[in-house]
N, CA and C atoms as an extended XYZ file, in Angstrom:
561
Properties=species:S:1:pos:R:3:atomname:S:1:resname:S:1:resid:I:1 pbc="F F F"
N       168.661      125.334       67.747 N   UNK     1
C       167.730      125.272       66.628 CA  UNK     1
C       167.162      126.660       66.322 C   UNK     1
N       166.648      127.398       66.941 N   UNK     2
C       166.664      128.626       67.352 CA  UNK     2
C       167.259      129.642       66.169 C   UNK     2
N       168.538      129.725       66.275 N   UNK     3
C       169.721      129.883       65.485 CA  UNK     3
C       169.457      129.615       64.097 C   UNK     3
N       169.307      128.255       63.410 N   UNK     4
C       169.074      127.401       62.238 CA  UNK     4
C       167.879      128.378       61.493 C   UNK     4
N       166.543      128.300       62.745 N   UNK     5
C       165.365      129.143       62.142 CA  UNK     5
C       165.960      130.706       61.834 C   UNK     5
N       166.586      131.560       62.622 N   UNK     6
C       166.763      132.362       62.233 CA  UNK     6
C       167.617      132.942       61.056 C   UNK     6
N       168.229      132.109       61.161 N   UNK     7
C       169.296      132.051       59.348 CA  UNK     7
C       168.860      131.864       58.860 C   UNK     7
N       167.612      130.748       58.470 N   UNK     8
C       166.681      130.035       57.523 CA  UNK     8
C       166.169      131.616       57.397 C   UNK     8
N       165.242      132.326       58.175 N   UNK     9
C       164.519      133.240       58.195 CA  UNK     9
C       164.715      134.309       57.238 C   UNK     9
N       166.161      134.589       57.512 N   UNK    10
C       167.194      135.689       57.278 CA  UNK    10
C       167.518      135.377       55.692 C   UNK    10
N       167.541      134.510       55.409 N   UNK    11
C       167.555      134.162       53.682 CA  UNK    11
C       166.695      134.311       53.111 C   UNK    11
N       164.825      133.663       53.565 N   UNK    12
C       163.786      133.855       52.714 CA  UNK    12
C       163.481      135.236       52.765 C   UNK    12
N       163.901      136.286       53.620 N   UNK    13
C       163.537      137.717       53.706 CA  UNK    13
C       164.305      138.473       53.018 C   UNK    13
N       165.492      137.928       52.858 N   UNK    14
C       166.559      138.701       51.739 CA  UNK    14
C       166.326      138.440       50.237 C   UNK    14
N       165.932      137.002       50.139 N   UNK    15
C       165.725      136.407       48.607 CA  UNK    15
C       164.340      137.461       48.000 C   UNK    15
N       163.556      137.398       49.219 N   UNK    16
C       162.093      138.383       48.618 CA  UNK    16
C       162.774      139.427       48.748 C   UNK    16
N       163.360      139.691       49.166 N   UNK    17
C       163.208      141.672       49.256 CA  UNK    17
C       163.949      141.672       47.592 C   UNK    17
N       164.199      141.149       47.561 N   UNK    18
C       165.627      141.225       46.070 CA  UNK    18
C       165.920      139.958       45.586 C   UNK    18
N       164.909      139.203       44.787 N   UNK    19
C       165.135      137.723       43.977 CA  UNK    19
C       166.304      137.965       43.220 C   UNK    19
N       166.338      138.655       42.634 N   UNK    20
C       167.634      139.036       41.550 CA  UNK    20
C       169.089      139.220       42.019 C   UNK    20
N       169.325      139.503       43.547 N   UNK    21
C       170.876      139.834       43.986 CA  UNK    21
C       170.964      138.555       43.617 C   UNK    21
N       172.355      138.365       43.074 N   UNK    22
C       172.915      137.467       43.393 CA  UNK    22
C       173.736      137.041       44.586 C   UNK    22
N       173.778      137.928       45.693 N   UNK    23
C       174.522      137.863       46.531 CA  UNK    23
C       173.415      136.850       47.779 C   UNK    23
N       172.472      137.436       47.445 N   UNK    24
C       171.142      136.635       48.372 CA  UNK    24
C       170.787      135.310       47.967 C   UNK    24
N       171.091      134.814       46.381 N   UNK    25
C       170.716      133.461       45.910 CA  UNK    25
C       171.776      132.539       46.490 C   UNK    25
N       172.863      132.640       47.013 N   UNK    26
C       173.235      131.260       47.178 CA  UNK    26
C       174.153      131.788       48.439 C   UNK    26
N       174.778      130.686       49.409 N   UNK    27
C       175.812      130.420       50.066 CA  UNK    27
C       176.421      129.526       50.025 C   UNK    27
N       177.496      129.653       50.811 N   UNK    28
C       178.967      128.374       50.723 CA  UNK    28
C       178.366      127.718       51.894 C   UNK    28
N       178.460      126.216       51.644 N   UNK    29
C       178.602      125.250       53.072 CA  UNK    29
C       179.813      125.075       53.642 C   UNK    29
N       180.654      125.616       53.212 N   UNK    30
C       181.794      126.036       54.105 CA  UNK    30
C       182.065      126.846       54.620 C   UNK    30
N       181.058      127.682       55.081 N   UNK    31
C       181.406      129.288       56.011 CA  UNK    31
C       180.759      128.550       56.999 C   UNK    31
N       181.685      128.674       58.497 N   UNK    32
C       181.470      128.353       59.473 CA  UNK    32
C       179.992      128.579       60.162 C   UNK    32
N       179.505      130.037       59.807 N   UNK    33
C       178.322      130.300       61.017 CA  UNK    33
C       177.022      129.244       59.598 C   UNK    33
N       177.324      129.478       58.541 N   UNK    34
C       176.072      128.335       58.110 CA  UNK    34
C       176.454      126.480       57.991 C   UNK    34
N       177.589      126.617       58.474 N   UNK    35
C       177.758      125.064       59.024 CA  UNK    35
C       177.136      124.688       60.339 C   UNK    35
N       177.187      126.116       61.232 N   UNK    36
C       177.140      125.493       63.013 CA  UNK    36
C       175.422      125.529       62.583 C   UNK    36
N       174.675      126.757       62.102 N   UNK    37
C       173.682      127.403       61.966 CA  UNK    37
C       172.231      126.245       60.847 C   UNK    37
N       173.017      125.585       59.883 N   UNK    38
C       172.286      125.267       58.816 CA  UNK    38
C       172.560      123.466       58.925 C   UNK    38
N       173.898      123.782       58.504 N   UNK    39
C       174.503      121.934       58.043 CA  UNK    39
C       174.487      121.268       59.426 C   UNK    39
N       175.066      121.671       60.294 N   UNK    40
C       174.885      120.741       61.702 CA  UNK    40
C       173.679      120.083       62.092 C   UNK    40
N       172.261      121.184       62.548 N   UNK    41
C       171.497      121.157       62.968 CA  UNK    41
C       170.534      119.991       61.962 C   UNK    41
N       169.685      118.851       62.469 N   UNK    42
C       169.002      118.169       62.366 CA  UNK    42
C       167.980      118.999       61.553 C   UNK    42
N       167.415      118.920       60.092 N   UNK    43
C       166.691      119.139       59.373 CA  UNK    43
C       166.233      120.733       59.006 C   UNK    43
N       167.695      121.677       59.170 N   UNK    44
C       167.342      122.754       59.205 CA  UNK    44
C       167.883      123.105       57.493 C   UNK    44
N       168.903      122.189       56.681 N   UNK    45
C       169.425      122.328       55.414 CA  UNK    45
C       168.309      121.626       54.398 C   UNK    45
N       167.478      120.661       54.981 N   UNK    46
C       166.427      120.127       54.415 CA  UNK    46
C       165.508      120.755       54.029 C   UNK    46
N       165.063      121.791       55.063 N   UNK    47
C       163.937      122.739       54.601 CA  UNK    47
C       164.803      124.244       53.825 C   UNK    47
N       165.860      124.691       54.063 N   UNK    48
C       166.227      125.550       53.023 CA  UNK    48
C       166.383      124.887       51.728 C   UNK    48
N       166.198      123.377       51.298 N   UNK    49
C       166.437      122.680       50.171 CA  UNK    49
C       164.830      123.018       49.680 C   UNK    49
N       164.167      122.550       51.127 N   UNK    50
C       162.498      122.507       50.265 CA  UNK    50
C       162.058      124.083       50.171 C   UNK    50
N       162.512      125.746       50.300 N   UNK    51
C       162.425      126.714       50.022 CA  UNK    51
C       162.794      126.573       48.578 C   UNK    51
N       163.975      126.096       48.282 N   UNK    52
C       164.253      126.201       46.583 CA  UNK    52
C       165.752      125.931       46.468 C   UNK    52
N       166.684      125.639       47.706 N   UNK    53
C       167.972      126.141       47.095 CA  UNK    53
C       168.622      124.461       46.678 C   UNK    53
N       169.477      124.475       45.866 N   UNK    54
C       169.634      123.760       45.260 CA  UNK    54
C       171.611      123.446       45.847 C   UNK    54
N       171.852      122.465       45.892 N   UNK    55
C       173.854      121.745       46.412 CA  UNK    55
C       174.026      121.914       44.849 C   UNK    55
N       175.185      122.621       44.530 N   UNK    56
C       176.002      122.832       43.668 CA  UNK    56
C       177.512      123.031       43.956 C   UNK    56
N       178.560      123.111       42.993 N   UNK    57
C       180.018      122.954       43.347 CA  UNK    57
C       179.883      124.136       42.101 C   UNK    57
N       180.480      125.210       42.245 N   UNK    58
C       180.813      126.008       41.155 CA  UNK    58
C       182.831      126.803       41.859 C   UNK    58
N       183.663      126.212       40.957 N   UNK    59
C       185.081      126.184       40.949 CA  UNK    59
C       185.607      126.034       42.315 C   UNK    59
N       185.163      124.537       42.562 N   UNK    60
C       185.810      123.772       43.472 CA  UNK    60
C       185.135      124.119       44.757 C   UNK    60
N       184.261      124.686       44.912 N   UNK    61
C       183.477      125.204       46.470 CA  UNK    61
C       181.672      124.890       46.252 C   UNK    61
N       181.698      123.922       47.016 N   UNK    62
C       180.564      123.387       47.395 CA  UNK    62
C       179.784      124.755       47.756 C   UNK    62
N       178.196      124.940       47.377 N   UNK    63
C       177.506      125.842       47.513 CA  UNK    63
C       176.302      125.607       47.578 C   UNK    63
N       174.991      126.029       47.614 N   UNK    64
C       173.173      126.072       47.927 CA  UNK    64
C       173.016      127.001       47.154 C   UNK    64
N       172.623      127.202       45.921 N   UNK    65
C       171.973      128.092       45.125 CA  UNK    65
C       170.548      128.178       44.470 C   UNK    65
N       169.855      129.620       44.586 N   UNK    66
C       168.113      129.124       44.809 CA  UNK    66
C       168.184      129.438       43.333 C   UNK    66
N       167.523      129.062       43.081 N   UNK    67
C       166.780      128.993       41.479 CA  UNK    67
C       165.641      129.829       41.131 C   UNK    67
N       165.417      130.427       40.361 N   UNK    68
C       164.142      131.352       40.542 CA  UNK    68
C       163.495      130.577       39.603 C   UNK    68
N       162.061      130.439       39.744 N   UNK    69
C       160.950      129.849       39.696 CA  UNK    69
C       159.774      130.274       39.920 C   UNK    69
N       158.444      130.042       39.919 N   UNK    70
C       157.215      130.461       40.391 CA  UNK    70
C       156.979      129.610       41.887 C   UNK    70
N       157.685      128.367       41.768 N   UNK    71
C       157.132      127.112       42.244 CA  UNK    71
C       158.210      127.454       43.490 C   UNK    71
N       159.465      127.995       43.256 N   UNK    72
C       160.580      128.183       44.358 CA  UNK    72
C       160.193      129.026       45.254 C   UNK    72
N       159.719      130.205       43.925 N   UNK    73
C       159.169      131.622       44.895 CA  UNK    73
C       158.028      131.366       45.844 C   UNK    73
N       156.913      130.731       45.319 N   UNK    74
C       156.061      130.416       46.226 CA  UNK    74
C       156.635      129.325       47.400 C   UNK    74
N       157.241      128.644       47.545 N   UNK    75
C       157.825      127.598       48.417 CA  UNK    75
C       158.783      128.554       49.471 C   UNK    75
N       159.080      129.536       48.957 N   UNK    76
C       159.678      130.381       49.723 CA  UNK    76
C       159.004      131.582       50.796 C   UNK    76
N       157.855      132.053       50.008 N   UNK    77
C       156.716      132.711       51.034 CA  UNK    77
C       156.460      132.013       52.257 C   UNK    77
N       156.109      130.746       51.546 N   UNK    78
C       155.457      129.791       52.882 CA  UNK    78
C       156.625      129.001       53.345 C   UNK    78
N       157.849      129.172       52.780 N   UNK    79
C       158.548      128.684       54.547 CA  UNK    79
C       159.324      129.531       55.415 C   UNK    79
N       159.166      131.549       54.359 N   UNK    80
C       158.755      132.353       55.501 CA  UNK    80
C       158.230      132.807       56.741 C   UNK    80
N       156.515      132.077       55.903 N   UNK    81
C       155.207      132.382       57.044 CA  UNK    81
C       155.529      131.012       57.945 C   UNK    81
N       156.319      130.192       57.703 N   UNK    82
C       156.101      128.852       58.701 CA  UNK    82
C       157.411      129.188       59.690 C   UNK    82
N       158.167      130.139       59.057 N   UNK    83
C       159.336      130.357       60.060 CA  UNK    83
C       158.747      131.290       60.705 C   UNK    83
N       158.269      132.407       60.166 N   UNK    84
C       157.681      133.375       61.297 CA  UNK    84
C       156.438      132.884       62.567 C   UNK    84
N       156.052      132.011       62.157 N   UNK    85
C       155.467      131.351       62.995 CA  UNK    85
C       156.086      130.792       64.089 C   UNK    85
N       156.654      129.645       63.517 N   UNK    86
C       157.333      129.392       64.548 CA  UNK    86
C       158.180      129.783       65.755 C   UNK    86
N       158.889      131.245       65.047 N   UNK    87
C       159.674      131.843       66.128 CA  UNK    87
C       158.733      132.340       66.566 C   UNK    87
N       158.063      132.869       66.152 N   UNK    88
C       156.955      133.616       67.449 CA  UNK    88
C       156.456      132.874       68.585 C   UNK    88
N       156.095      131.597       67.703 N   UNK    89
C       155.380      130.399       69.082 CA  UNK    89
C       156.774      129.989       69.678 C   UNK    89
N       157.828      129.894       69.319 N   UNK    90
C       159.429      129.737       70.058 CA  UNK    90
C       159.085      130.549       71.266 C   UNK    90
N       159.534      131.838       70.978 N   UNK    91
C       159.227      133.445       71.700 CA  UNK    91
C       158.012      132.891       72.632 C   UNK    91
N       157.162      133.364       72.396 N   UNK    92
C       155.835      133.446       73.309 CA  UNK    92
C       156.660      131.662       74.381 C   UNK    92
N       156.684      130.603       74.136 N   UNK    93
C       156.745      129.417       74.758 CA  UNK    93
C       158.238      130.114       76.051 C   UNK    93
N       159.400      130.232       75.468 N   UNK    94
C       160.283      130.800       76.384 CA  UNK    94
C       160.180      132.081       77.491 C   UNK    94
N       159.483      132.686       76.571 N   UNK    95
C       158.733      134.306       77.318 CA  UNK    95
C       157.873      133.093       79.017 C   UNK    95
N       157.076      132.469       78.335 N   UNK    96
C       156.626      132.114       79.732 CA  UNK    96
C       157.359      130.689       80.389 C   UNK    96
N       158.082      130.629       79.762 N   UNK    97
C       159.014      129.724       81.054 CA  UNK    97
C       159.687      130.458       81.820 C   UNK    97
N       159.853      131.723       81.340 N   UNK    98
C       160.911      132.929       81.737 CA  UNK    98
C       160.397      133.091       83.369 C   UNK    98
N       158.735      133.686       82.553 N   UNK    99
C       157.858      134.035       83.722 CA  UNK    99
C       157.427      133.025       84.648 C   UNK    99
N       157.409      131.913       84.766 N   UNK   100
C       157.455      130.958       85.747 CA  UNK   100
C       158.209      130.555       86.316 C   UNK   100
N       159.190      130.776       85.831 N   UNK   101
C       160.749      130.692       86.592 CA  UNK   101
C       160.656      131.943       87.455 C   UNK   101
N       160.694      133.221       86.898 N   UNK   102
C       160.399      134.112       87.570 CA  UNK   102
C       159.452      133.854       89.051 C   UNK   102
N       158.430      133.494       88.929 N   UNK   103
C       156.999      133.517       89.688 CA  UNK   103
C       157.906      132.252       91.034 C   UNK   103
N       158.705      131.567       90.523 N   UNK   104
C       158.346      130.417       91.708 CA  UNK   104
C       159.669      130.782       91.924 C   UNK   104
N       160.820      131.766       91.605 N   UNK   105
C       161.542      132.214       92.083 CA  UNK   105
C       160.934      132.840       93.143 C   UNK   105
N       160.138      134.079       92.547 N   UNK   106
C       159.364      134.775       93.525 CA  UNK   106
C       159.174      134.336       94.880 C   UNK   106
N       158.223      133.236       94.832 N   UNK   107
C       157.900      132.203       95.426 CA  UNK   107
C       158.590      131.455       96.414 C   UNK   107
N       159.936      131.122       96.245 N   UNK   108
C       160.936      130.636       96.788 CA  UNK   108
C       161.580      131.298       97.986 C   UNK   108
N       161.966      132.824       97.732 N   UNK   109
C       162.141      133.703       98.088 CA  UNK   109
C       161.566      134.219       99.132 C   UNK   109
N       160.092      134.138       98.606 N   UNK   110
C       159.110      134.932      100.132 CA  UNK   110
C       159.220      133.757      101.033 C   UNK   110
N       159.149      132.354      100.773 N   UNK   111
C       158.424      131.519      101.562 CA  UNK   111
C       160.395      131.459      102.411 C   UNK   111
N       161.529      132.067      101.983 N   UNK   112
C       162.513      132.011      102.740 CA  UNK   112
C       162.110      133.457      103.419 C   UNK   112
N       162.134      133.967      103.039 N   UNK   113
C       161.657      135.401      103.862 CA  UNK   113
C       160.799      135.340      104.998 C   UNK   113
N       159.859      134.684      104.563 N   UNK   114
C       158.317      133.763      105.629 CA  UNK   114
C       159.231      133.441      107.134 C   UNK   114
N       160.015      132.258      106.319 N   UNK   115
C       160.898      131.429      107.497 CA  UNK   115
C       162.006      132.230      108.473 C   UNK   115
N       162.659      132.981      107.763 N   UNK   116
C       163.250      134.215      108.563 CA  UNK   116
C       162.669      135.090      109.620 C   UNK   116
N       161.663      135.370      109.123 N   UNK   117
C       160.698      136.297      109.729 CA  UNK   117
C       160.208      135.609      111.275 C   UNK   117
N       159.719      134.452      110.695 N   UNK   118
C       159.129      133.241      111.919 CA  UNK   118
C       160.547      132.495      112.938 C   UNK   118
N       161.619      132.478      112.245 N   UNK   119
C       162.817      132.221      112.808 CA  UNK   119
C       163.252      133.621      113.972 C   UNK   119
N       163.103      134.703      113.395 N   UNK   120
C       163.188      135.806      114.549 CA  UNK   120
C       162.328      136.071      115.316 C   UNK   120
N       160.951      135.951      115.212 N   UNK   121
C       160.040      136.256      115.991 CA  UNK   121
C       160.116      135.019      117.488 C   UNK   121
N       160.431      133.940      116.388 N   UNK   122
C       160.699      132.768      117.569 CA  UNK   122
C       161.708      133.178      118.735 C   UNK   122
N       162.826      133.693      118.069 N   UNK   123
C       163.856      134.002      119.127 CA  UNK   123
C       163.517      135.173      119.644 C   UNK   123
N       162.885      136.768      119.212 N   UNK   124
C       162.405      137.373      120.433 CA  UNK   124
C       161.811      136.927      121.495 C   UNK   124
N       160.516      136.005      121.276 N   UNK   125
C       159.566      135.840      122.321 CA  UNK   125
C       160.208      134.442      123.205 C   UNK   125
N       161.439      134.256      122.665 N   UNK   126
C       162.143      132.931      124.029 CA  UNK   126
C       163.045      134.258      124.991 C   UNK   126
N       163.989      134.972      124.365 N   UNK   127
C       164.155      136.006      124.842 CA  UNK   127
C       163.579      136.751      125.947 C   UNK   127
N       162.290      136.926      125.146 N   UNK   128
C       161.434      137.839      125.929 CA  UNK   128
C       161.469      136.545      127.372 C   UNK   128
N       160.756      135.623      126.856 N   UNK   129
C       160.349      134.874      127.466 CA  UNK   129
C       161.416      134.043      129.098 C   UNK   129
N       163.071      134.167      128.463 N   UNK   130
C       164.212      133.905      129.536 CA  UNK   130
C       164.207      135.220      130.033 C   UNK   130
N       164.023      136.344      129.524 N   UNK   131
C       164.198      137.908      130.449 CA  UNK   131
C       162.780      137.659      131.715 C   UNK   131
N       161.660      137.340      131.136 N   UNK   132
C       160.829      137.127      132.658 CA  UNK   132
C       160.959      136.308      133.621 C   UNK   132
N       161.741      135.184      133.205 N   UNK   133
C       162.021      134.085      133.933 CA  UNK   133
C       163.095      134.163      134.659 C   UNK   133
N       163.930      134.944      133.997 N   UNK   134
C       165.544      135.207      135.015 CA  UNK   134
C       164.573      136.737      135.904 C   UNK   134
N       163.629      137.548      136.054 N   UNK   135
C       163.309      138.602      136.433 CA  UNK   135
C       161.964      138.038      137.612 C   UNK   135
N       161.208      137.224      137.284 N   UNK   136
C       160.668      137.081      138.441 CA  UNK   136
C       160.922      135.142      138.654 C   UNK   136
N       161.786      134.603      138.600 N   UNK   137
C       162.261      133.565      138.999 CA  UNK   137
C       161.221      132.582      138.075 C   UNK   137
N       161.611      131.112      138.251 N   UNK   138
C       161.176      130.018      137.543 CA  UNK   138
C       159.803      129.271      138.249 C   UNK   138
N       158.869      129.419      137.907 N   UNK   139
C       157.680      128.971      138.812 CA  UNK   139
C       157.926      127.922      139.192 C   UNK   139
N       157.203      127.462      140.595 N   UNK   140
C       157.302      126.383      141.479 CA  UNK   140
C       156.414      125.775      141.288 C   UNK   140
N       156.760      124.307      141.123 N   UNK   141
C       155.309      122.909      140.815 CA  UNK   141
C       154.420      123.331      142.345 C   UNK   141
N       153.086      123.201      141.712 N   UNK   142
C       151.890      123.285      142.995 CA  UNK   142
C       152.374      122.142      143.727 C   UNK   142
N       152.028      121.950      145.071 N   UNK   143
C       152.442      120.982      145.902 CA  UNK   143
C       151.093      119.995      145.497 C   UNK   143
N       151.472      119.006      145.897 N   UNK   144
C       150.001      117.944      146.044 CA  UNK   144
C       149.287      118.147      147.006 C   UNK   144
N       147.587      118.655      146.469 N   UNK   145
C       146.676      118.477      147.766 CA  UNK   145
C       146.036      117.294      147.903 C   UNK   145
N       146.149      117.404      149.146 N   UNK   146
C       145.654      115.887      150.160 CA  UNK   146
C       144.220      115.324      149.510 C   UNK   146
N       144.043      114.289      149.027 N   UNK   147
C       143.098      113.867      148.386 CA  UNK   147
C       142.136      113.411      149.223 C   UNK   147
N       140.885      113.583      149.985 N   UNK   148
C       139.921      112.990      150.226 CA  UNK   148
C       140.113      111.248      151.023 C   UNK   148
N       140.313      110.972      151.981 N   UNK   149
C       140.092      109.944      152.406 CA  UNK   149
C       139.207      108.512      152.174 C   UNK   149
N       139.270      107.866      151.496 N   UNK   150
C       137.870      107.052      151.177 CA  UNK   150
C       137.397      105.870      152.098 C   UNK   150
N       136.700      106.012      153.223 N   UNK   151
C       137.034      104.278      153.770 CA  UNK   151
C       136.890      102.841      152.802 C   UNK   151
N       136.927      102.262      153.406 N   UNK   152
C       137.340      100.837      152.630 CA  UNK   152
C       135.655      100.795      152.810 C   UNK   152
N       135.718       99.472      151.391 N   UNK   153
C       134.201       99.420      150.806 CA  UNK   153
C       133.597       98.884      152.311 C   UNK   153
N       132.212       98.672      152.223 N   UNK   154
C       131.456       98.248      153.650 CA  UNK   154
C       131.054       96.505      153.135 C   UNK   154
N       130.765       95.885      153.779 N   UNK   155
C       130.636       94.228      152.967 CA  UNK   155
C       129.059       94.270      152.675 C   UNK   155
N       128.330       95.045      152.847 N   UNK   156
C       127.381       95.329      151.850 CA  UNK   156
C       127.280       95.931      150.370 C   UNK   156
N       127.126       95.026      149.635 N   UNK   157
C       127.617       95.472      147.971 CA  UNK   157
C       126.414       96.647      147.518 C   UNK   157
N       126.641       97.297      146.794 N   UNK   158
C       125.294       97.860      146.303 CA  UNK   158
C       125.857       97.871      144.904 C   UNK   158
N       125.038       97.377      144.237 N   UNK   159
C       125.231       97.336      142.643 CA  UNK   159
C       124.109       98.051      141.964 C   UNK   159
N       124.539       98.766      141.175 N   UNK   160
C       123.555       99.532      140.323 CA  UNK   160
C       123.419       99.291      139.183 C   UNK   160
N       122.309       98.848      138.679 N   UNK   161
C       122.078       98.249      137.297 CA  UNK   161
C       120.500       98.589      137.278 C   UNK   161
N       119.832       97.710      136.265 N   UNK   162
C       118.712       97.088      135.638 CA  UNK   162
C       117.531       96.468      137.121 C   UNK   162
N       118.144       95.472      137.982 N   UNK   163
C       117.406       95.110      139.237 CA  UNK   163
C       117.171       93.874      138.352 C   UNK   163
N       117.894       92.881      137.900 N   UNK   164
C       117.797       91.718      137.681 CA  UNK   164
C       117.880       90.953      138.767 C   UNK   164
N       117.445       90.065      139.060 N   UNK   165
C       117.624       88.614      140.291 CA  UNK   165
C       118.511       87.946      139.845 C   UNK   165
N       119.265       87.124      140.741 N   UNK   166
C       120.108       86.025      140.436 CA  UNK   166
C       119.328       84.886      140.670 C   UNK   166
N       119.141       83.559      139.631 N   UNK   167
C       118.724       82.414      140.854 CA  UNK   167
C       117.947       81.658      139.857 C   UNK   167
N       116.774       82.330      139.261 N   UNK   168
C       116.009       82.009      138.147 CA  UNK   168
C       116.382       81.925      136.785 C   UNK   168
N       116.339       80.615      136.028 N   UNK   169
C       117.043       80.227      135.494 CA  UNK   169
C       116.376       81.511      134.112 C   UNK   169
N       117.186       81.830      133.163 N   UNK   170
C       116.924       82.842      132.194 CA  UNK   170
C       117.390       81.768      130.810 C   UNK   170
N       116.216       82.180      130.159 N   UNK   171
C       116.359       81.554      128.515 CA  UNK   171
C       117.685       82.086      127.852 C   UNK   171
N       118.231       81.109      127.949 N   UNK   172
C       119.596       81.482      126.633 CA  UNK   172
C       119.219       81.227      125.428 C   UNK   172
N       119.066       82.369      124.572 N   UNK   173
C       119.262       82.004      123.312 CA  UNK   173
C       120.367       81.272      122.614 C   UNK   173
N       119.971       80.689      121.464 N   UNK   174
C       121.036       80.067      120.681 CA  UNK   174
C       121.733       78.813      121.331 C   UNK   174
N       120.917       78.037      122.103 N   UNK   175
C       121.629       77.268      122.746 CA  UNK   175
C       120.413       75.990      122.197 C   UNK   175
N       120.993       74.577      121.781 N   UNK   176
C       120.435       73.662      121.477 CA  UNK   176
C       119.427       72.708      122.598 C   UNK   176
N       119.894       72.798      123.794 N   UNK   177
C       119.437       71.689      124.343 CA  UNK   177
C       119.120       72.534      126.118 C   UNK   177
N       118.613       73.326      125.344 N   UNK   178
C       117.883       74.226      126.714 CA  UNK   178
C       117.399       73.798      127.725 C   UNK   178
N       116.102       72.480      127.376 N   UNK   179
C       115.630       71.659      128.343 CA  UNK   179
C       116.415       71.017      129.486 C   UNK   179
N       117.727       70.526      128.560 N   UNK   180
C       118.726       69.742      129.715 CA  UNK   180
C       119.291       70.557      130.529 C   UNK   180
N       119.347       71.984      130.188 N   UNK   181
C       119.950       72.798      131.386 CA  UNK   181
C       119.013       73.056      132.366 C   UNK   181
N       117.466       73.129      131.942 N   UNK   182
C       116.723       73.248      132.882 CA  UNK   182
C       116.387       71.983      133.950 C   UNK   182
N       116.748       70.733      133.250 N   UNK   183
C       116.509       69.712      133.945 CA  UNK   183
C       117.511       69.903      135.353 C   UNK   183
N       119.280       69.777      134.815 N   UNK   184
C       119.855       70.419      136.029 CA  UNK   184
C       119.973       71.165      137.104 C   UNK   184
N       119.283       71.953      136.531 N   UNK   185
C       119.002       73.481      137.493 CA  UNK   185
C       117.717       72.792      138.808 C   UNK   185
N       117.092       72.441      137.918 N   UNK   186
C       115.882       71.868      138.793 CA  UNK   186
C       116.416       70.691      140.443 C   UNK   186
N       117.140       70.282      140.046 N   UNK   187
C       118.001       68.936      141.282 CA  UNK   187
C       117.894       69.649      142.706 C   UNK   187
């Protein structure tokens, strides 16, 4: 499309520089680069129609010829300024896909560089690390020291808590029929 705008472009800048050539008022729709450029492309012959140029057949060859007018000429400024626009905002939009492609190329790159870097350092310091080990031998597991003897418990318990009693009957909450447990207890 790209292409389309710039041919489009390339006509309204020739028609102004020189309304009168006749060489600038019209083309053939049968020359290949304004078939691939103009006629192919999705709505790019539509708007050189709405600049001014007009489908004519003059001795057997289909042609686009602009018409001079006030109404053409002006229709032609402004789909100058709307083409120059556009390629510019084209331009500027590709310019920074360029650069973001760029950037996370960038990007791509270091963080392989990163990994390289960390991939060698790894293998010096195992290196390093089998050169001390083949140089002062492979350390020996500590032996087990003898743990402390404990005698067996004594049949006196000592429990450490609060100093609650066993024996006396204690209020349970949440229980319906409290009395009857106390009645039991009592026997």
């Amino acid at each position: 499309m790209t292409k389309a705008l710039a041919v489009l472009l390339k006509l309204a800048e020739n028609l102004l520089s020189d309304p009168e050539n006749p060489k600038f008022r019209e083309f053939k729709s049968t020359n290949t680069t304004i078939q691939r450029a103009l006629i192919d492309p999705k709505g790019a012959i539509e708007f050189a129609i709405e600049m001014g140029f007009r489908a004519t057949v003059q001795e057997f060859q289909p042609k686009y010829v602009w018409h001079s007018s006030p109404e053409n000429l002006t229709a032609l400024r402004v789909g100058r300024e709307v083409l120059k626009e556009h390629i510019e905002l084209a331009a500027s939009k590709e310019e920074r896909a360029g650069l973001s492609q760029r950037l996370a190329k960038t990007e791509k790159s270091a963080a392989v560089q990163n990994a390289l870097l960390a991939f060698e350092d790894d293998r010096k310091r195992r290196k390093a690390l089998d050169e001390r080990l083949k140089r002062d031998g492979y350390p020996t597991t500590p032996s087990k020291v003898p743990t402390a003897v404990i005698p067996p418990a004594s049949p006196e318990f000592s429990i450490q808590g609060e100093g609650q009693t066993l024996g006396a009957p204690s209020a349970r909450r949440g229980f319906v029929h409290e009395d009857e447990d106390r009645a039991t207890t009592e026997y």
